[in-house]
C-alpha positions as CSV (number, residue, x, y, z in Angstrom):
1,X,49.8,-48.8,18.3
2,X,51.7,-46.3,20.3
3,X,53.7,-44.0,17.3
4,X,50.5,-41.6,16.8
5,X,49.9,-38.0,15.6
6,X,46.5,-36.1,15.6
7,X,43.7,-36.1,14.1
8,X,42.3,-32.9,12.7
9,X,39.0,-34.0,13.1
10,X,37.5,-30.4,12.4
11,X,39.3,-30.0,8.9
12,X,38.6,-33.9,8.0
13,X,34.6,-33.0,8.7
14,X,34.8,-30.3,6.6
15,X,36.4,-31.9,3.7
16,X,33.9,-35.4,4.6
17,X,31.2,-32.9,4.4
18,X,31.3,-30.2,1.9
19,X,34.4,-31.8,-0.2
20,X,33.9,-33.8,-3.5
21,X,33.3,-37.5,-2.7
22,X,36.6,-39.0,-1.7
23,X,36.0,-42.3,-3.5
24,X,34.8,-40.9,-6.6
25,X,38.2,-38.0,-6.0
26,X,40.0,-40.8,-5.4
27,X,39.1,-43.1,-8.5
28,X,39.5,-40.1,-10.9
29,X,43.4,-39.4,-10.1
30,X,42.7,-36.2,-8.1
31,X,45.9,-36.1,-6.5
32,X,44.2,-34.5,-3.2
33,X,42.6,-38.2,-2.7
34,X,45.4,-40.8,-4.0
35,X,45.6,-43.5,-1.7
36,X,47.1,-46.8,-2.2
37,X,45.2,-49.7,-4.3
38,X,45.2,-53.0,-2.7
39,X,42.8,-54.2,-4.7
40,X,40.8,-53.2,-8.5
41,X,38.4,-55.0,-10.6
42,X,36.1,-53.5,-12.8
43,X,33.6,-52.8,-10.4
44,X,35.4,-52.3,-6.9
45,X,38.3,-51.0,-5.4
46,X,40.2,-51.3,-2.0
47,X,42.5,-48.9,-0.7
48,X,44.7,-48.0,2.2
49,X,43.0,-45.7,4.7
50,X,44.7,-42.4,5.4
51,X,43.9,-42.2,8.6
52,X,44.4,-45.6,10.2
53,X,44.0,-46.6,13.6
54,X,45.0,-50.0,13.4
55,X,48.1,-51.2,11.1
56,X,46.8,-51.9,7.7
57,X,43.2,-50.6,7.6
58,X,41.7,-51.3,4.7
59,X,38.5,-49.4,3.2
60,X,36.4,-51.6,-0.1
61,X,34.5,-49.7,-2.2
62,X,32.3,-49.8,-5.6
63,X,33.5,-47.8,-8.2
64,X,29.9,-46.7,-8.9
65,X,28.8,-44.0,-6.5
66,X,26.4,-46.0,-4.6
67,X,25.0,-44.4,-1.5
68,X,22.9,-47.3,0.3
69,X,24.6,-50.4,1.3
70,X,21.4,-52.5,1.2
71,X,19.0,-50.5,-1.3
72,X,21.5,-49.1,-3.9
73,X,22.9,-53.0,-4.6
74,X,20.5,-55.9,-6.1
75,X,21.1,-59.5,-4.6
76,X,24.3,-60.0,-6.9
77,X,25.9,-57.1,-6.9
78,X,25.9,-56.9,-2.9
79,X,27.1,-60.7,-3.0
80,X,29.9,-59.8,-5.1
81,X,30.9,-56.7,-3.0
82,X,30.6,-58.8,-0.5
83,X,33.0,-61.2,-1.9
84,X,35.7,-58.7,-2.6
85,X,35.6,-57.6,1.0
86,X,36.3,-60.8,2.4
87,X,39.1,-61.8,0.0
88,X,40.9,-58.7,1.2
89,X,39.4,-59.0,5.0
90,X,41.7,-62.6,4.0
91,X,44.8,-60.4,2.9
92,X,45.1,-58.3,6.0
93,X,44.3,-61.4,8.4
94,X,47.6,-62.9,6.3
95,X,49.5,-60.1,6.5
96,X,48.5,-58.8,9.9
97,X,47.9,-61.6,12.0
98,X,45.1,-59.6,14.0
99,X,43.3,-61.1,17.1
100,X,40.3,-60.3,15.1
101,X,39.0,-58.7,12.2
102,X,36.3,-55.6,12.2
103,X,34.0,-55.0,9.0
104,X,31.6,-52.3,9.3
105,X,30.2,-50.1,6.4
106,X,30.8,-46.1,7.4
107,X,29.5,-42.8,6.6
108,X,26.1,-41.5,6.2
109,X,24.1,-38.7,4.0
110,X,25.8,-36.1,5.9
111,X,29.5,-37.2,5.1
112,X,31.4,-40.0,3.0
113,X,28.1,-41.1,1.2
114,X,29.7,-43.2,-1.1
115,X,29.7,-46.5,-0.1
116,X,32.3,-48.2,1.5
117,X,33.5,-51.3,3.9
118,X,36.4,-50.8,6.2
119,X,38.6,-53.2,7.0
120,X,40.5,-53.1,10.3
121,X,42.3,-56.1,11.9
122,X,42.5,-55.7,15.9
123,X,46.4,-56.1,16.8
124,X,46.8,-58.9,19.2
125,X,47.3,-57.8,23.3
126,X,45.6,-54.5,22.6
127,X,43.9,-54.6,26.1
128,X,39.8,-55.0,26.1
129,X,39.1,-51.6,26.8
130,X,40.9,-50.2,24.0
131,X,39.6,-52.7,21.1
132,X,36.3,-52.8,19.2
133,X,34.9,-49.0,18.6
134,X,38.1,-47.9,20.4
135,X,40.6,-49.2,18.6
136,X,39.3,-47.7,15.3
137,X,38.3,-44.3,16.9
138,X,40.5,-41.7,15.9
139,X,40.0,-39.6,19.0
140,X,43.7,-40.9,20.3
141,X,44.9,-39.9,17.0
142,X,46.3,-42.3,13.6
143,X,48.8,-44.0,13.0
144,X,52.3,-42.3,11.6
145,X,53.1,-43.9,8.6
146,X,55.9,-42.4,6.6
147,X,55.5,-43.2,2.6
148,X,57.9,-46.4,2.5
149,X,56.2,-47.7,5.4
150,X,52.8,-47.1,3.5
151,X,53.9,-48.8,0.2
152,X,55.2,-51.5,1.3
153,X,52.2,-52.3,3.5
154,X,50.3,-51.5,0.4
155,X,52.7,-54.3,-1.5
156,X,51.9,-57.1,1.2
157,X,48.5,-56.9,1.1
158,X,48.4,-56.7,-2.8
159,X,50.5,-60.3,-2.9
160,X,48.1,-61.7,-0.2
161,X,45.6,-60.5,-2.5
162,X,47.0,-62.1,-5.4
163,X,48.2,-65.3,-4.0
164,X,44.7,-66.4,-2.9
165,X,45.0,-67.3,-6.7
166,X,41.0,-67.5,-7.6
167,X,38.5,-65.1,-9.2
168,X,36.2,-63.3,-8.2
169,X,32.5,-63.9,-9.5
């Protein structure tokens, strides 16, 4: 985790902030946004993040713009979110190995509203004091990851993906 640049952090909150969503850019082809798709169904997506801290962080999304990850979703809907998450949680443990695996759900009102799980497997012998909120802080920077790199990371996870072999609900 050592091959870094930095992190504009003041141009990224102003884009987060007074931007277009970034999912919804995203999902629409605005070529600002593209990312690569790890995973698509008719109701959710998962994408490479463009600012990783950790090799292969994922982020999961709805393609509806939801805003509240508890209030926006009925029972079902959450579950199957929920679902897709882990299946590709499953891909980057696969692909990645990790020591462990990090799910939270970001963003606020105030910035990347739209709804969203990120995925981000802790590389193993990262020491303690630079895993958990650390590791996926981008305060020391992201990873640099030239376009090659980034595809074919994208095409690992996408056959871990696939080969899991069973539908989603």
């Amino acid at each position: 985790m050592t091959d870094r640049q930095p992190m504009d952090h003041e141009a990224y909150q102003a884009q987060a902030r007074s931007g277009p969503c970034f999912v919804c850019s995203f999902l629409s082809g605005h070529p600002d946004y593209a990312h690569e798709t790890i995973y698509e169904d008719d109701d959710h997506v998962a994408f490479l993040d463009r600012w990783p801290t950790v090799p292969g962080k994922v982020l999961v999304a709805p393609r509806l713009h939801i805003e509240h990850v508890v209030g926006d979703l009925d029972e079902a809907a959450y579950t199957r979110l929920m679902l897709v998450v882990r299946r590709v949680a499953l891909a980057v443990e696969t692909v990645f190995r990790p020591e462990r695996t990090y799910l939270l759900s970001l963003g606020s009102q105030q910035g990347n509203a739209h709804l969203h799980w990120h995925i981000a497997g802790l590389p193993p012998g990262v020491p303690y004091r630079q895993q958990q909120f650390h590791a996926l802080m981008t305060d020391s920077g992201v990873l640099r990851m030239d376009q090659a790199s980034t595809s074919e990371m994208a095409a690992q996870l996408r056959q871990a993906v696939h080969a899991q072999g069973r539908p989603l609900p």
